[in-house]
RODO-2510 file (C-alpha; in nm, 4 decimals, decimal comma):
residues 436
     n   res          X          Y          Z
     1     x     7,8007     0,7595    25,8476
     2     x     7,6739     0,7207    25,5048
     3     x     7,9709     0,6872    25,1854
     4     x     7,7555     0,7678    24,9547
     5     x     7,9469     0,8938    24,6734
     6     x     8,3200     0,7891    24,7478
     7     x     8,5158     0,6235    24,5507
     8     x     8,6727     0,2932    24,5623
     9     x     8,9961     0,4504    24,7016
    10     x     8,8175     0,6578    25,0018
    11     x     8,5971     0,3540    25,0579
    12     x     8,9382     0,1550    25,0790
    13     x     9,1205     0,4165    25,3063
    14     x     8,8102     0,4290    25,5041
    15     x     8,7401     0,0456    25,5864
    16     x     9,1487     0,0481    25,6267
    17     x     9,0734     0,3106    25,9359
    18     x     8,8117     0,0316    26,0649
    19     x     9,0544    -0,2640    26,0804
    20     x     9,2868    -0,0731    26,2753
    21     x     9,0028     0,1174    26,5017
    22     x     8,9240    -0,2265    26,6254
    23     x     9,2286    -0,3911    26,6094
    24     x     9,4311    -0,4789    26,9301
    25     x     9,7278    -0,5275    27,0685
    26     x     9,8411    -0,5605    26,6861
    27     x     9,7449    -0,9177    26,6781
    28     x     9,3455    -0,9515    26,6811
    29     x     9,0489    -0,7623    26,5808
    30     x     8,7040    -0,7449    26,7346
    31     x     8,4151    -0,7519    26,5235
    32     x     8,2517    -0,4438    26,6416
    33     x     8,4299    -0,1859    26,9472
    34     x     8,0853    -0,1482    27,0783
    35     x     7,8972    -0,4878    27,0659
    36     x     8,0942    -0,7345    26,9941
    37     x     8,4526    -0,6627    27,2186
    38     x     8,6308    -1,0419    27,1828
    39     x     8,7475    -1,2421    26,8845
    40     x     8,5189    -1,4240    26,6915
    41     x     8,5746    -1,7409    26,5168
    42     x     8,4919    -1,7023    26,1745
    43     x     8,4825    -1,3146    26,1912
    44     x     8,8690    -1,3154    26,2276
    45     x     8,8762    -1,5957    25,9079
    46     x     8,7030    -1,2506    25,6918
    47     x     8,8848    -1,0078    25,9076
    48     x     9,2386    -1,1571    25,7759
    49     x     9,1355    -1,1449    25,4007
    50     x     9,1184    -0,7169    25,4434
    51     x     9,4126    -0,6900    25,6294
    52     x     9,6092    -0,9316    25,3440
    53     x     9,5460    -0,6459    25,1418
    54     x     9,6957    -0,3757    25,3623
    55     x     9,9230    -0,5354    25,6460
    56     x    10,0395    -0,9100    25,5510
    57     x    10,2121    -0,9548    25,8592
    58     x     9,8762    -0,8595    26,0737
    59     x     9,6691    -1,1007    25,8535
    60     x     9,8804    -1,3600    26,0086
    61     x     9,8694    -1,2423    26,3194
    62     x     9,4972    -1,2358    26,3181
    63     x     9,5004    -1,6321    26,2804
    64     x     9,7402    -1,7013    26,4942
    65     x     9,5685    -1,5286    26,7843
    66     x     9,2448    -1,7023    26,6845
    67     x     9,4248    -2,0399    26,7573
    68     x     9,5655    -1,9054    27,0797
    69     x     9,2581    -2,0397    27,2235
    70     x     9,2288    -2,4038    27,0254
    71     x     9,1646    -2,6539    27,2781
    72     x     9,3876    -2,9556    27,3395
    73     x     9,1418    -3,1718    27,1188
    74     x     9,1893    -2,9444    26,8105
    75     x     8,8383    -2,7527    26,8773
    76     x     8,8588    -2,3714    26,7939
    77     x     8,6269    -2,2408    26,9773
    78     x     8,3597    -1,9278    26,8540
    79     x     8,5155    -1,6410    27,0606
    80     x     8,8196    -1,6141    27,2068
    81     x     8,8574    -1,3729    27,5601
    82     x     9,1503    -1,2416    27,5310
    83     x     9,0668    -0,9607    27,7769
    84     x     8,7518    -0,9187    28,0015
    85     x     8,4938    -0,6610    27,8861
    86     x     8,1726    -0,6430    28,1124
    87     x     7,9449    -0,5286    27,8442
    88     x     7,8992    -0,8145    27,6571
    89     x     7,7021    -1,1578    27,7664
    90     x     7,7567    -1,4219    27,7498
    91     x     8,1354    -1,3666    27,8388
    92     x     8,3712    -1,6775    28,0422
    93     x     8,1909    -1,6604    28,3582
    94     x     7,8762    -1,7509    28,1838
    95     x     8,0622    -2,0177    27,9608
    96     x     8,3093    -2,1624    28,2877
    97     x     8,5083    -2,3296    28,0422
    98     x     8,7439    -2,5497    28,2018
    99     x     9,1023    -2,4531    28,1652
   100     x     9,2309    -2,7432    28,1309
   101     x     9,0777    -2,7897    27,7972
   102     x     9,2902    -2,5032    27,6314
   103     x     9,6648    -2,5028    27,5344
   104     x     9,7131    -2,1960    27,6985
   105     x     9,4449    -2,1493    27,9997
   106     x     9,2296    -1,8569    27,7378
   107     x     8,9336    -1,8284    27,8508
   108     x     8,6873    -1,8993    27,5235
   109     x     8,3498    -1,9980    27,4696
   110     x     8,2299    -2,4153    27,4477
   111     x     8,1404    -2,4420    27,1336
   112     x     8,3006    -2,3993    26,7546
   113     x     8,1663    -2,1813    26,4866
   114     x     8,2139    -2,2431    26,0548
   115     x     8,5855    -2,3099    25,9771
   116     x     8,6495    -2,0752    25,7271
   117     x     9,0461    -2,0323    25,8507
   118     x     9,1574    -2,2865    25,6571
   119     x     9,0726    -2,1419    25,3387
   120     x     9,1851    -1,8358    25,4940
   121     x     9,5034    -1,9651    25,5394
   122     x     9,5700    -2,0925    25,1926
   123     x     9,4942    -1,7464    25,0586
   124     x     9,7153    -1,6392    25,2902
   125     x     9,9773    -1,8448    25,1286
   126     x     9,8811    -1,8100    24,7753
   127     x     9,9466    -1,4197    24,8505
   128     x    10,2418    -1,4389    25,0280
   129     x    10,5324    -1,2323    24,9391
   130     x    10,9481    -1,2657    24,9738
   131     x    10,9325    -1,1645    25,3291
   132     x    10,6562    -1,4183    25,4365
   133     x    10,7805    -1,7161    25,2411
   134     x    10,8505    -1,8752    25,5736
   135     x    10,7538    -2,2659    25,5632
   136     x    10,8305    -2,3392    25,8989
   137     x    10,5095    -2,0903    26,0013
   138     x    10,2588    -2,1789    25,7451
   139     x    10,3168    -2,5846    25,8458
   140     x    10,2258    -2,5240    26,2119
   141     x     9,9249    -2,3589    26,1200
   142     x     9,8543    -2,5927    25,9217
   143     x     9,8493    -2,8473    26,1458
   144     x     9,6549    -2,6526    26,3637
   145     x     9,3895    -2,6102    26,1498
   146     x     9,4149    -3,0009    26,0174
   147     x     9,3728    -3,0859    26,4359
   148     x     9,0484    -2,8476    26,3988
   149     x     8,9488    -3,0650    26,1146
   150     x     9,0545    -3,3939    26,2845
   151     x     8,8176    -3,2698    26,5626
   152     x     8,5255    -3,2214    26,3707
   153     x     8,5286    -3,5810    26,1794
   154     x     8,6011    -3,7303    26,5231
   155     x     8,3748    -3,5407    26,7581
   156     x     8,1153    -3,3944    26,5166
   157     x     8,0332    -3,7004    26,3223
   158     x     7,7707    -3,9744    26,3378
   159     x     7,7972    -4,3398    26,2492
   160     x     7,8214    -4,5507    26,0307
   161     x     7,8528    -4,2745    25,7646
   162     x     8,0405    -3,9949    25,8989
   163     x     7,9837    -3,7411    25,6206
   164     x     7,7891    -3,4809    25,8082
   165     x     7,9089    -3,2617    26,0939
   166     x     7,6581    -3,1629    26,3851
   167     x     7,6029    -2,8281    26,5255
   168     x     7,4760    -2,8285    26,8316
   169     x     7,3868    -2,4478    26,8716
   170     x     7,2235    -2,1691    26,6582
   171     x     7,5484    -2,0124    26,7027
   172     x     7,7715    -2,2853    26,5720
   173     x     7,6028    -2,1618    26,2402
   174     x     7,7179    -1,8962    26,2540
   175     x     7,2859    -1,7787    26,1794
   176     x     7,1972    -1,7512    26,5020
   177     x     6,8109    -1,6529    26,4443
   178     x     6,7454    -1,8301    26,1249
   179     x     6,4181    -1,9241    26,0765
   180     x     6,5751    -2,2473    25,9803
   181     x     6,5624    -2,3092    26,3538
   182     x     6,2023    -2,2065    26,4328
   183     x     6,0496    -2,5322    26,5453
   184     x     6,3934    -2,6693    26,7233
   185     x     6,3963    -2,3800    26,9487
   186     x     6,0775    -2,3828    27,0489
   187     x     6,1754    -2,7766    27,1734
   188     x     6,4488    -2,6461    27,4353
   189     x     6,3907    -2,7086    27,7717
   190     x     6,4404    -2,4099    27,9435
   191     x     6,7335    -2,3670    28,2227
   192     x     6,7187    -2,1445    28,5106
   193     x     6,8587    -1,8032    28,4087
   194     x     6,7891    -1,5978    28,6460
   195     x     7,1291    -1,4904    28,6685
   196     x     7,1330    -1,4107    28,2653
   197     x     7,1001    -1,0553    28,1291
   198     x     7,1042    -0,9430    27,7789
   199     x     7,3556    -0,6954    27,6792
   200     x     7,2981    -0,6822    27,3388
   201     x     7,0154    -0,4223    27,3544
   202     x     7,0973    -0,0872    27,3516
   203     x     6,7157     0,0231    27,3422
   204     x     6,7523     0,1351    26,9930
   205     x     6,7903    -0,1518    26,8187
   206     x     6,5314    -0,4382    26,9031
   207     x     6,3267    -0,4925    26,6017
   208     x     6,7391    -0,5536    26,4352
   209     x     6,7976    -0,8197    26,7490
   210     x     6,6928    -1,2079    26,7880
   211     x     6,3653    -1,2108    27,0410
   212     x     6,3659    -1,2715    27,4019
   213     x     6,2747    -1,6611    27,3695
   214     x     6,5043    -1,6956    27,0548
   215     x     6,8231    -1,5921    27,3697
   216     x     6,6473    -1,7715    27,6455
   217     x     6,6994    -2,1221    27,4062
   218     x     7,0636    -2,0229    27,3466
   219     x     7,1072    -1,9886    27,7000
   220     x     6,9743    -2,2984    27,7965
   221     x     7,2054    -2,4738    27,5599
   222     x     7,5068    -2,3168    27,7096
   223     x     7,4423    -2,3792    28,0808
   224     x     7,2710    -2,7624    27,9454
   225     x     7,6300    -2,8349    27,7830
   226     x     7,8167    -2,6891    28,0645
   227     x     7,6506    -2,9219    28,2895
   228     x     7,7654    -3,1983    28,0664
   229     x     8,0829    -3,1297    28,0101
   230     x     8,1728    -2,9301    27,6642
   231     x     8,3828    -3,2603    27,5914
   232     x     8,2330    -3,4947    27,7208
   233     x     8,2094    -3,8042    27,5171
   234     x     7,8440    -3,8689    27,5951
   235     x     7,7768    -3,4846    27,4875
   236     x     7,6035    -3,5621    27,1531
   237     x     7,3459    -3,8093    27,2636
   238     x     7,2099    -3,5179    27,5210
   239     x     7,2337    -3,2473    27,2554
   240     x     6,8852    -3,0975    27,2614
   241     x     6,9642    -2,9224    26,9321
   242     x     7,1597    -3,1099    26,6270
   243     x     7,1741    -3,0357    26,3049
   244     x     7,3183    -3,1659    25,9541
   245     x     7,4066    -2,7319    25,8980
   246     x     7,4686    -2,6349    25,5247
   247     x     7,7364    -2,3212    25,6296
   248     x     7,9239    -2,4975    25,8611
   249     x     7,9348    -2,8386    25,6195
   250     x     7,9893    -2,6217    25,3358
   251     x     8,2951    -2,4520    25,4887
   252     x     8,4457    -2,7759    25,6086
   253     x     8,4014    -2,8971    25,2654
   254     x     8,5972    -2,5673    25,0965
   255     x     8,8266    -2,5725    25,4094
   256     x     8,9630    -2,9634    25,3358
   257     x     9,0064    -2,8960    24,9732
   258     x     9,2262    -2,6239    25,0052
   259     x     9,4228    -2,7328    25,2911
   260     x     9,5006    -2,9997    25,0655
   261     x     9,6067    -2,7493    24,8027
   262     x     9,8096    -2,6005    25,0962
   263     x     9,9726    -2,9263    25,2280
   264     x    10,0786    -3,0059    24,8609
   265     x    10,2484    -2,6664    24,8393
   266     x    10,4494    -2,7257    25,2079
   267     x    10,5369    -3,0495    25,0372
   268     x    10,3465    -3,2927    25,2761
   269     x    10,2081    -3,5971    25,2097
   270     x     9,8444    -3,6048    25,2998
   271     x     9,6754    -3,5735    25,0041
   272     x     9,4861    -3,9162    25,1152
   273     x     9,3350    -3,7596    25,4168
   274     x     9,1928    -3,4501    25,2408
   275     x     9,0524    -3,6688    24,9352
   276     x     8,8939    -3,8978    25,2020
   277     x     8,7504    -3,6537    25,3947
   278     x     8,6308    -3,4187    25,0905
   279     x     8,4783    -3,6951    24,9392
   280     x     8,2661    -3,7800    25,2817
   281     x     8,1560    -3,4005    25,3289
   282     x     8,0293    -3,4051    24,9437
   283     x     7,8800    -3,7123    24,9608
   284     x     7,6838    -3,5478    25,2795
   285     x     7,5607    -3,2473    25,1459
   286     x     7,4367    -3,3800    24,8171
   287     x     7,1957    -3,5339    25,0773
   288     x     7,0466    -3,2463    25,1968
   289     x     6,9143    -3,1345    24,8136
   290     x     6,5416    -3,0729    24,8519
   291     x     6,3784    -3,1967    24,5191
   292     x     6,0435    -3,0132    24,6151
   293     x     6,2423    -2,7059    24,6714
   294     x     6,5359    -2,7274    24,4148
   295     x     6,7656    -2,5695    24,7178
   296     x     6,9793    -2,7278    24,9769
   297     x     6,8543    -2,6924    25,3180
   298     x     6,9429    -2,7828    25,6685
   299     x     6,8432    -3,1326    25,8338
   300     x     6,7415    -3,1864    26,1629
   301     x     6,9441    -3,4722    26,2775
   302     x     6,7326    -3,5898    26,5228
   303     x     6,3918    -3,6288    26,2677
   304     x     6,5454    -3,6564    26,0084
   305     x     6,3267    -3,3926    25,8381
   306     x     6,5057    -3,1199    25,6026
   307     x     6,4112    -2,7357    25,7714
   308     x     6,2133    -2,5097    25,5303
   309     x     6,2259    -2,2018    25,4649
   310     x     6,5195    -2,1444    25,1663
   311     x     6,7416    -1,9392    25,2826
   312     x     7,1142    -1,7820    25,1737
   313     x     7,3241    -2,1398    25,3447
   314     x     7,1180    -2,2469    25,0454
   315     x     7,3731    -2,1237    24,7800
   316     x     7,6889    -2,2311    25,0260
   317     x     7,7469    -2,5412    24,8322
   318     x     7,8496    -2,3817    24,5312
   319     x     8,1234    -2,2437    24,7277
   320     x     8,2287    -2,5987    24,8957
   321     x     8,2011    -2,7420    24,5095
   322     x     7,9499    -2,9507    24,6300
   323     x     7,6791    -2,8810    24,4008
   324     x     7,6176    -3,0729    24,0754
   325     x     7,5426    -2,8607    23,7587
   326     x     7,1505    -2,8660    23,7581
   327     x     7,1900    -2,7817    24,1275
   328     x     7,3905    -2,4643    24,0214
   329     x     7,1519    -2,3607    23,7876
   330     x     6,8090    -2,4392    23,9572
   331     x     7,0247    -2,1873    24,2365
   332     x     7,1329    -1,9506    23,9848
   333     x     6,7165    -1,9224    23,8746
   334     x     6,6498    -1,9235    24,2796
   335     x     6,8814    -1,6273    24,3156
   336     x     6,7945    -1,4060    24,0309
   337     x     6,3923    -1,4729    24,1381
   338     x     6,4836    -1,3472    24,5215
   339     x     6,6937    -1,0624    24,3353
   340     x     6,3587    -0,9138    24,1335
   341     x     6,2212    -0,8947    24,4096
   342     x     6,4140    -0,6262    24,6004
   343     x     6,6740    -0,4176    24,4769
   344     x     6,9752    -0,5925    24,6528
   345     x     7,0939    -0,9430    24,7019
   346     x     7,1437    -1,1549    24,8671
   347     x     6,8905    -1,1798    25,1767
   348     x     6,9130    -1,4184    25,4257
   349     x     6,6020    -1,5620    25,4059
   350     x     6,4071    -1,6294    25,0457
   351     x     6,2067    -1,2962    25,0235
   352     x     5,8842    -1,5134    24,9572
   353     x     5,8960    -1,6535    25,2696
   354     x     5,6454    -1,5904    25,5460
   355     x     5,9512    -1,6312    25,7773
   356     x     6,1234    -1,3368    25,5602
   357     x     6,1668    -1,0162    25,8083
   358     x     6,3480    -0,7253    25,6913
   359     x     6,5694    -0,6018    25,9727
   360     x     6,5843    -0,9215    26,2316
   361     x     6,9644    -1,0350    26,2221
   362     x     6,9730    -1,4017    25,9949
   363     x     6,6078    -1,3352    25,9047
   364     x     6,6433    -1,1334    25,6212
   365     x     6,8855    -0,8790    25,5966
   366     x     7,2224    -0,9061    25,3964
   367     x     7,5020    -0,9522    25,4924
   368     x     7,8629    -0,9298    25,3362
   369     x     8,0416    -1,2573    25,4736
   370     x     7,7958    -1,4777    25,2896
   371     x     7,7549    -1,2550    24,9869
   372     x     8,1227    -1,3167    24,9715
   373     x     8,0567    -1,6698    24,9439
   374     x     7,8235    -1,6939    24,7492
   375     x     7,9649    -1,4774    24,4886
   376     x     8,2461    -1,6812    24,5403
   377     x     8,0585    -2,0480    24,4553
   378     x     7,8901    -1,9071    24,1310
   379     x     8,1837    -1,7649    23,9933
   380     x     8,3422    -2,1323    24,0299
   381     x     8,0281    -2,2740    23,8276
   382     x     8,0609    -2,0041    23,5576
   383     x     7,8037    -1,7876    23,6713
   384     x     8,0666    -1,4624    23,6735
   385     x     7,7308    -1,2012    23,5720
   386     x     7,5821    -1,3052    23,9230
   387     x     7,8890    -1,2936    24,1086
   388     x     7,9783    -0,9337    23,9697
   389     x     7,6020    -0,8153    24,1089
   390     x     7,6811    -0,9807    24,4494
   391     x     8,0034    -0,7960    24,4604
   392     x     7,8423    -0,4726    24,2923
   393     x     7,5152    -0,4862    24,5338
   394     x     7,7767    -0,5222    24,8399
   395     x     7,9934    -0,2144    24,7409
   396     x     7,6646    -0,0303    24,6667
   397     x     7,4872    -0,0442    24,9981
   398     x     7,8199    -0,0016    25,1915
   399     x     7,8524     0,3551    24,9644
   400     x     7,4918     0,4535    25,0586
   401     x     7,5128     0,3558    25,4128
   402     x     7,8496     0,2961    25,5628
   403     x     8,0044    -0,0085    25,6792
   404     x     7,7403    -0,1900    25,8615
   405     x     7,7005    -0,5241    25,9943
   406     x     7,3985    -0,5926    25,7691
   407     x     7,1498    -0,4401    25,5356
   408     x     6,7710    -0,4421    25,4272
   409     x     6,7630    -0,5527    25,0963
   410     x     6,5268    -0,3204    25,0249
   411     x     6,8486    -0,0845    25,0281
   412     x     6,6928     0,1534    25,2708
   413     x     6,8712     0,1004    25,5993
   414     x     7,2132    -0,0238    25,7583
   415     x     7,1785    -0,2622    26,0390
   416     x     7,3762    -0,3547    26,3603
   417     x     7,7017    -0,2500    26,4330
   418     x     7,8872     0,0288    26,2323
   419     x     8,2144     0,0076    26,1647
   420     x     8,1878    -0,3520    26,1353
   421     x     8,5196    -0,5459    26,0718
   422     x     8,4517    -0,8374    25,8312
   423     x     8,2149    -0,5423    25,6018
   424     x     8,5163    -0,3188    25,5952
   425     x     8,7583    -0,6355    25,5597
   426     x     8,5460    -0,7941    25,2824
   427     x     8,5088    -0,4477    25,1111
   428     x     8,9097    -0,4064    25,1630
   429     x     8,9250    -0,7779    24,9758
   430     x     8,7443    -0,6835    24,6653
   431     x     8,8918    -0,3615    24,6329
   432     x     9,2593    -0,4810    24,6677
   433     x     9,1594    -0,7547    24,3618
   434     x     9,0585    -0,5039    24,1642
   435     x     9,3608    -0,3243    24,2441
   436     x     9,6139    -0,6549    24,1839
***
């Protein structure tokens, strides 16, 4: 349903009514009632931000319930399955996680997605009010989240320099169909999944959807790490996709440096830890700077070789503080290029691309986590005019269109899901700072 028109209150009342459409039980939201029925990872990170703004307690919640389902190793896995809904695949009998992993025998999926809870959390905190000052709460999940961290650096890692973390899935990037991954895929020995159906397609929505072989790779990943053993210690080695990721890097970067903000404030002592690992993660990223390009980009970890096209995890840096400041402004010229070129910003793929497709998913539409972000990074570097038309280009297509999980940047169409939680939650965010 299009909000063309409204204004900033019946946009905020309206993506209010969204949180608590898909909320449930009062302690978790799913991204979308009819496509995505679990608890994502780093939706519920977005999901908390909106409902700081209109239900502090339920922000809290929202975390909490996401680390229901950490394992015993400090991994937080991608979705959580709180209840069993039979029209969504993969789902736990596709994943046949063992319980033994988890703290409390959840079923969840075997891999992780980017950690944005952490600097969830210390928003969290830095909004907290009389009734919420409660110390005792905000240090477990702390140390929940620093096990999550500890995971990453211990599991995630290579040697001798352990400054980059690996994904070892599309969806551990949270892009699952970037064309960032183009020639990996096509390298992924194909399982048997016969038993496999998509349930994504709903017959209307295809050309929107990642293709046929794009699903049969991420399939073969899942049942390929299954048959290893999610943790087993010999898992990397046989990982037939790895990758130096700029999102979820970038996110573990912002993540450590405000958890140690956050442990400061609790009055803990481990500023060292934080400073150690923040300086790693930077010292990481600044290594996947393309020269030729003037962007970051992802690395293939087992080549070596950085992965063309540009796209939006490009800009992600700025928001870790990674990014030197030539690097911010070559990004800054990057972005306002992409942003003559259509009407709205910021696509998911650099417009000039051949990869560039309007409506496919992580190929080019926008979408409002990472303009979040990215609005986010350039405001740190002093680029406040290009964070205002992030924020402004957001509001603007969710007016025209509704609450969607994506949009053409072109500004004609919104994409996916309606009534998608982290657009209404984001949209709830801005508004509510506008409104402080």
């Amino acid at each position: 349903m299009s909000a063309s028109g409204q204004t900033n209150k019946d946009l905020f009342v309206q993506a209010k009514n969204i949180l608590k459409t898909n909320s449930r039980h009062d302690r978790y939201t799913v991204p979308s009632d009819r496509l995505y029925p679990y608890q994502w990872n780093w939706d519920s990170g977005f999901i908390a931000l909106g409902w700081s703004k209109v239900a502090y307690e339920r922000a809290l919640c929202e975390i909490e319930s996401l680390l229901e389902g950490q394992w015993k190793n400090g991994m937080v896995p991608h979705i959580v399955f709180h209840e069993y809904e039979e029209d969504y695949a993969p789902g736990p009998l596709d994943w046949q996680v063992p319980k033994e992993l988890t703290h409390k025998s959840i079923c969840t999926s075997g891999i992780t997605q980017p950690p944005i809870i952490g600097s969830v959390l210390y928003r969290l905190y830095q909004g907290r009010d009389a009734q919420h000052d409660d110390k005792a709460r905000f240090t477990e999940l702390y140390q929940q989240i620093k096990s999550y961290h500890h995971w990453f650096m211990a599991r995630r890692t290579k040697a001798p320099a352990h400054n980059l973390c690996l994904s070892l899935h599309p969806w551990e990037s949270g892009m699952d169909n970037s064309p960032s991954w183009d020639s990996l895929i096509k390298t992924v020995p194909e399982e048997n999944l016969a038993q496999f159906r998509r349930k994504d397609l709903k017959g209307d929505n295809d050309a929107e959807r990642p293709h046929d072989a794009d699903y049969a790779a991420y399939m073969s990943l899942v049942y390929h790490y299954r048959r290893i053993g999610y943790d087993a210690p010999d898992l990397l080695p046989q990982a037939h996709f790895r990758v130096f990721d700029l999102v979820l890097n970038s996110l573990l970067l912002r993540s450590a440096r405000d958890m140690a903000h956050l442990s400061s404030a609790l009055g803990g002592d481990d500023s060292a830890y934080w400073q150690a690992q923040s300086a790693a993660l930077e010292v990481g990223i600044q290594t996947l700077w393309s020269a030729e390009h003037e962007a970051f980009l992802n690395r293939d970890a087992i080549t070596g070789e950085l992965l063309a096209p540009v796209t939006n995890a490009s800009f992600l840096p700025l928001y870790a503080k990674a990014a030197t400041p030539n690097q911010a402004a070559a990004l800054a010229r990057m972005y306002r290029e992409w942003r003559a070129i259509y009407p709205y910003g910021v696509a998911t793929t650099d417009p000039r691309a051949d990869e560039f497709e309007m409506q496919r998913y992580w190929r080019g539409p926008i979408w409002l986590n990472t303009n979040w972000m990215i609005a986010e990074g350039f405001a740190v570097y002093g680029y406040d005019d290009i964070a205002a038309e992030i924020k402004a280009d957001s509001l603007a297509l969710i007016r025209k269109h509704g609450f969607y999980e994506y949009f053409t940047p072109d500004g004609a169409k919104g994409l996916g899901a309606p009534s998608f939680s982290w657009s209404a939650a984001l949209a709830l965010y801005w508004l509510g700072e506008e409104q402080a």
